[in-house]
C-alpha positions in Angstrom: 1.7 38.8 26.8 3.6 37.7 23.7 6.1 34.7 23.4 8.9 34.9 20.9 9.0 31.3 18.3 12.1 30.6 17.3 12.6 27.5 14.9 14.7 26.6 11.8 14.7 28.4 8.5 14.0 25.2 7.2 12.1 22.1 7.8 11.9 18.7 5.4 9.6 16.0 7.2 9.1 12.5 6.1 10.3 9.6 4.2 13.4 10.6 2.7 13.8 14.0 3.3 17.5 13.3 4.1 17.7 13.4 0.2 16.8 17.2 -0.3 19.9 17.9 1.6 21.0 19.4 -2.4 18.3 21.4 -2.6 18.5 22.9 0.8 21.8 24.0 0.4 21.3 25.7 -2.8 18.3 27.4 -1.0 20.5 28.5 1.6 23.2 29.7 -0.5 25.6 27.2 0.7 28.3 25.0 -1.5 30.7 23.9 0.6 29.9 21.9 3.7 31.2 20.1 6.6 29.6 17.1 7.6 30.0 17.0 11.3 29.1 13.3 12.5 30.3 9.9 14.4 32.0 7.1 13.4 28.9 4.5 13.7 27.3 7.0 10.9 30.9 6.5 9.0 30.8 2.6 9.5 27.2 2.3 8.4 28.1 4.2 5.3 25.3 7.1 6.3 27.9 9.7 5.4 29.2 8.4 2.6 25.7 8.0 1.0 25.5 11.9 1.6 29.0 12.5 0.4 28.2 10.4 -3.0 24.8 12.2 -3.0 26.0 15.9 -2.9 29.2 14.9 -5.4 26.2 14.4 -8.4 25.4 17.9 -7.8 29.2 19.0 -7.6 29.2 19.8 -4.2 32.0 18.2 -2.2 31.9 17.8 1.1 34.4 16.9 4.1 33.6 14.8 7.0 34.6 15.1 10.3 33.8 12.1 12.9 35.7 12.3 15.9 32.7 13.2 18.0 31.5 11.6 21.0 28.8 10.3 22.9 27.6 12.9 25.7 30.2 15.6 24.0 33.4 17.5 25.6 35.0 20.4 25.4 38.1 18.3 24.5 35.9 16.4 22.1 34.7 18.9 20.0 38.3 20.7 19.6 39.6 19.0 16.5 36.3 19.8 14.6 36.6 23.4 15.8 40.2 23.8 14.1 38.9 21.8 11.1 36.1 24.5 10.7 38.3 27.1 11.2 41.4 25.6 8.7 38.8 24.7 5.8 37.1 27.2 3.7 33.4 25.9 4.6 30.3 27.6 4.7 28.3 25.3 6.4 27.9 22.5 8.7 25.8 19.0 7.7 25.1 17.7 11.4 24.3 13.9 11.1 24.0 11.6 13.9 21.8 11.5 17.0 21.7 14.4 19.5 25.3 14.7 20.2 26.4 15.0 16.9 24.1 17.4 16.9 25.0 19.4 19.8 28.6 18.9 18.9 28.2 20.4 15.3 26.5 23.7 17.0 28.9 24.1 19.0 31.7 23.9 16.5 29.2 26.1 14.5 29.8 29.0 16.8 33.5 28.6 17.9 35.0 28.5 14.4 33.4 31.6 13.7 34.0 33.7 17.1 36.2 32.0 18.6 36.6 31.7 22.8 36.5 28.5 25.4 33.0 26.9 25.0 32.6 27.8 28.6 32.3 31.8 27.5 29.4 30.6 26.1 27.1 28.7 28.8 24.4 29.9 30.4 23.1 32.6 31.7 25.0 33.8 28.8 22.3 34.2 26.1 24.1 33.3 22.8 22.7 35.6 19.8 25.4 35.0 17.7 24.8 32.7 14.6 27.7 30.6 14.1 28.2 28.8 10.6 24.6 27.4 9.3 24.0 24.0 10.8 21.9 21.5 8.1 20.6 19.1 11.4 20.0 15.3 10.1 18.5 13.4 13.2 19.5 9.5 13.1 17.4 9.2 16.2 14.2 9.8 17.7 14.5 11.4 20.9 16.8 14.9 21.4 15.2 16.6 19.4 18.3 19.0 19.0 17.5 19.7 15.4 14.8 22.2 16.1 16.3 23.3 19.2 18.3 26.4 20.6 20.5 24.5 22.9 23.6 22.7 23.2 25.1 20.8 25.8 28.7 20.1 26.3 30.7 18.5 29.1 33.5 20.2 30.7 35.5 17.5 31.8 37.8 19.3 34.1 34.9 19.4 36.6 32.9 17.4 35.1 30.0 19.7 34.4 27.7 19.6 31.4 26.7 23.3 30.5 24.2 24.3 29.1 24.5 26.6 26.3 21.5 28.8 25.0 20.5 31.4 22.5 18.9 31.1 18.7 23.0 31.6 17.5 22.9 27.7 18.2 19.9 26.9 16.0 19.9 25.1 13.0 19.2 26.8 10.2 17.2 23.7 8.5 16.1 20.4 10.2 15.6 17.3 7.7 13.7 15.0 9.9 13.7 11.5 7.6 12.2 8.8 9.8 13.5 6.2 7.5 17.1 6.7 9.1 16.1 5.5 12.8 14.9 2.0 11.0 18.1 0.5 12.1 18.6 1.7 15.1 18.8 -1.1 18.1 16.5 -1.3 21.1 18.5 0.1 23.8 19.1 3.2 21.7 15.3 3.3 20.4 13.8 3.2 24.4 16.6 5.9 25.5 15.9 8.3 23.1 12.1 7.8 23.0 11.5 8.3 26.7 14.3 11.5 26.3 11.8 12.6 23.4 8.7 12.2 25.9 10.2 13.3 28.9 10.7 16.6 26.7 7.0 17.1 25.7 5.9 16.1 29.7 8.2 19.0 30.6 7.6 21.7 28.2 4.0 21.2 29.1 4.6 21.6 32.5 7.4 24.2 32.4 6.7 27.7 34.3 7.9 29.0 30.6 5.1 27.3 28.9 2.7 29.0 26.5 0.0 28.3 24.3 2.4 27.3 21.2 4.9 25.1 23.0 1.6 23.4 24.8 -0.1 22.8 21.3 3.1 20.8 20.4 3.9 19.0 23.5 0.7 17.6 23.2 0.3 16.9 20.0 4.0 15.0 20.8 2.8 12.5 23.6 -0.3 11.4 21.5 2.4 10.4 18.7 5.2 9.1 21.2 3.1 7.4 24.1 1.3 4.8 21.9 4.2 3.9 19.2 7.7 4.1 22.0 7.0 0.4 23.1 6.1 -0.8 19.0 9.2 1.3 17.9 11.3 -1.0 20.7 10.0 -4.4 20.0 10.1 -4.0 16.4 12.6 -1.7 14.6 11.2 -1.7 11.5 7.6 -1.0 12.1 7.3 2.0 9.6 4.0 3.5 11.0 5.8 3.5 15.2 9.2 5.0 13.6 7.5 7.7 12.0 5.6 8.7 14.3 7.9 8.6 16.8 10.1 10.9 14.3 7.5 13.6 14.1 7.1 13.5 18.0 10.5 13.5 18.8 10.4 16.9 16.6 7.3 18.1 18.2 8.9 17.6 21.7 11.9 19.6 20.4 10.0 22.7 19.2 8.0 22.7 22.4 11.1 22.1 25.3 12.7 24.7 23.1 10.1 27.4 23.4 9.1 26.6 26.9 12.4 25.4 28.6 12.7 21.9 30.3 12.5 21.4 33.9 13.8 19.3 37.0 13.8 15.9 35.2 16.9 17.5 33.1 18.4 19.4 35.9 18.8 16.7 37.5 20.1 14.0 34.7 22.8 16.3 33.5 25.1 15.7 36.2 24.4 11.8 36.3 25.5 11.5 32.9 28.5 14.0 33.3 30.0 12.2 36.5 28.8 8.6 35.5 28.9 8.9 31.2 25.2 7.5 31.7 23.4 8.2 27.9 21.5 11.7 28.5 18.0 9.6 27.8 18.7 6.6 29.8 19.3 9.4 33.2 16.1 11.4 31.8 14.6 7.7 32.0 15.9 7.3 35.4 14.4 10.1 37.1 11.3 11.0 35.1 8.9 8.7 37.3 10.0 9.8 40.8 10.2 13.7 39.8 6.9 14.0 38.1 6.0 11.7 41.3 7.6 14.6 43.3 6.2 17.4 41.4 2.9 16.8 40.6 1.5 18.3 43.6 2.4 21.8 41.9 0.4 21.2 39.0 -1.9 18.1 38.9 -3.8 19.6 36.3 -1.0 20.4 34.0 0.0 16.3 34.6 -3.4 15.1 34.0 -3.5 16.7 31.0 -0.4 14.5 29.8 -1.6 11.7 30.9 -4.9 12.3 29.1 -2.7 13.1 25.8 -1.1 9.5 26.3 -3.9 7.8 26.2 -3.8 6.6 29.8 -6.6 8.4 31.2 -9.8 10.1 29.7 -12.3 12.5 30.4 -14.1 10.7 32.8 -11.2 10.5 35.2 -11.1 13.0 37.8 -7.6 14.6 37.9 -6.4 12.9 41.0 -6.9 9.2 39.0 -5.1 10.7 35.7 -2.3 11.3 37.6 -1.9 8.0 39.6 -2.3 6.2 35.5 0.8 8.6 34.6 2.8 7.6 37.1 1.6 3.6 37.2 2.4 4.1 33.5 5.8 5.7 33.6 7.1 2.9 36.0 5.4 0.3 33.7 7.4 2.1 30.6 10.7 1.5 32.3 10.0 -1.9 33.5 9.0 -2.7 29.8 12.1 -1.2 28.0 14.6 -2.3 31.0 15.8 1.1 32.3 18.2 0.1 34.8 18.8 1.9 37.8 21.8 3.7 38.8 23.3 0.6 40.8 22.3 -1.6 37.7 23.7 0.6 35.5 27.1 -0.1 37.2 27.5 2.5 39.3 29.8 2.6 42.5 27.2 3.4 45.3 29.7 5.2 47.3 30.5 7.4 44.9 27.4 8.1 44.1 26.8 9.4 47.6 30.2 11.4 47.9 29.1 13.4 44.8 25.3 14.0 46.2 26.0 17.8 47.1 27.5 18.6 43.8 24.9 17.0 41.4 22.2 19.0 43.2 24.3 22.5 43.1 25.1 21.9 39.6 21.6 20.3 38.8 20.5 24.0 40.3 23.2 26.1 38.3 22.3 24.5 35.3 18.6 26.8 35.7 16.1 24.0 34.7 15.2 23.2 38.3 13.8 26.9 38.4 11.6 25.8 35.6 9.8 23.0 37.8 5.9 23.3 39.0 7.5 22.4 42.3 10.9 24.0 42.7 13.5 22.0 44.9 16.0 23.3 47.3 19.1 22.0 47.0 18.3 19.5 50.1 15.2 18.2 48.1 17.4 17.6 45.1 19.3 15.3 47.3 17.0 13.3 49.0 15.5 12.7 45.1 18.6 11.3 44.0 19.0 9.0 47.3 15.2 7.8 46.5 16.6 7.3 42.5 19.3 4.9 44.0 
């Protein structure tokens, strides 16, 4: 049986490739882009260095920088009639995953128009929206080489997941040298998001030999370098290779689908604004706790790839290191829990039922080695507490 790749037109990897951002557009045909981003990338003067940047080659671009953390459909309105208003032919997405996500889905609504809800899944989205340029700030979403976006509906308070290839960037320039500043808490979120991706592709009912090659290839670069990257932002040799497996992870959770780890954190952060990474973090030791049973091969072989266990160890040992190691991770790089994040316990309760049926609509459970009920789902976020 076959299994249909899809990735980006283009790819630029390493030290400065932020700077062919020129030379991509005129590959592409493009001359007059948006650049969809946040304010921190304004404030640190990221976009203006790619505003000044394109100018010398007489390209003149706009920027719009109203998104958000964890994106809305509210959010993402004003760049949607900015897109439509201007006479652009592209979109420059700069930021960390949801600038990302938010410039693919501004991609797609300028051009077709419709409520980004028309759009979620199990709607399979084929059509390409204005080409998205992807510049990651951050190693971890790997939403540059992906064919998702996630946005929050906040009038229930659902994220959706969107799918298709018409929200795939058309080029990805993955320039390590852009995460050098970022600070710790954002460095540990997104790297355990970027391994928790490659753990999950690996393990996914969807995966296949290509998404396997590159999950793997993503934990040997993200397990030994996520705790360097953290205590020291400007270790070159951690940041890079973070950058490159936080890319990996992407390709592979995009071609094999993530599982319950994400199911699950999509509601916590769309009921509690909890970072997408930090919730991932949250979870990812008592689900793969939960769901190794299903496939403790499949585990063993991550925690092999992570350096934790070798060939000696019988499958039943690699698997007690990955999980000794995964609490160990989020002791190290203070993941909080729910109740330390600041969390109001009864709420948390009240809303039980409806995380786990959203968790479920959201299809990612179904993905899972072990695949919950919805009363399992429950009892995983009571043992999370």
């Amino acid at each position: 049986m076959s299994t249909q790749i899809v990735l980006p037109r283009v790819m630029q990897v390493g030290a400065g490739a932020s700077q062919e951002i020129p030379n991509v557009l005129a590959s592409l045909g493009c001359k007059r882009p948006l650049i969809v981003t946040d304010k921190v990338m304004v404030e640190l003067g990221y976009a203006a260095r790619i505003q000044q940047h394109l100018q010398q080659h007489r390209v003149f671009p706009d920027v719009f920088d109203a998104t958000v953390p964890e994106p809305t459909v509210g959010s993402i309105q004003a760049g949607v009639e900015q897109a439509r208003a201007g006479d652009y032919d592209c979109i420059i997405a700069l930021g960390g995953g949801s600038p990302i996500d938010s410039a693919k889905a501004i991609a797609v609504l300028a051009k077709h128009g419709g409520q980004m809800r028309d759009y979620k899944f199990p709607r399979i989205v084929l059509e390409s929206g204005l080409p998205v340029i992807a510049v990651p700030t951050t190693a971890g979403t790997g939403s540059e080489v992906t064919r998702f976006t996630i946005i929050t509906d906040e009038a229930c308070d659902e994220k959706m997941l969107c799918v298709g290839i018409g929200f795939m960037p058309v080029a990805a320039l993955v320039d390590y040298e852009l995460t050098l500043s970022l600070p710790p808490r954002i460095t540990a979120d997104t790297g355990i998001d970027a391994l928790t991706h490659a753990i999950e592709a690996y393990v996914s009912k969807k995966a296949n030999p290509y998404s396997d090659a590159q999950a793997l290839a993503a934990m040997r670069l993200i397990a030994p370098n996520l705790r360097r990257a953290y205590h020291d932002g400007a270790d070159e040799e951690a940041r890079k290779s973070m950058m490159l497996g936080s890319t990996l992870a992407g390709v592979a959770f995009s071609n094999a689908s993530v599982a319950l780890v994400h199911g699950m954190s999509r509601p916590i952060g769309a009921f509690f604004h909890v970072p997408h990474g930090l919730s991932n973090a949250m979870l990812l030791p008592a689900v793969t706790a939960w769901s190794i049973p299903a496939a403790p091969e499949r585990y063993a072989d991550c925690a092999r790839a992570m350096g934790l266990a070798n060939e000696r160890d019988d499958t039943e040992t690699a698997n007690r290191k990955l999980i000794a190691e995964l609490e160990a991770l989020n002791d190290e790089l203070q993941v909080p829990s729910p109740e330390g994040f600041g969390i109001e316990r009864q709420r948390f309760f009240e809303l039980l039922p409806v995380m786990a049926e959203q968790a479920l609509a959201s299809g990612s459970p179904g993905n899972n080695p072990r695949v919950p009920e919805v009363d399992e789902i429950i009892e995983l976020y009571r043992q999370l507490w």
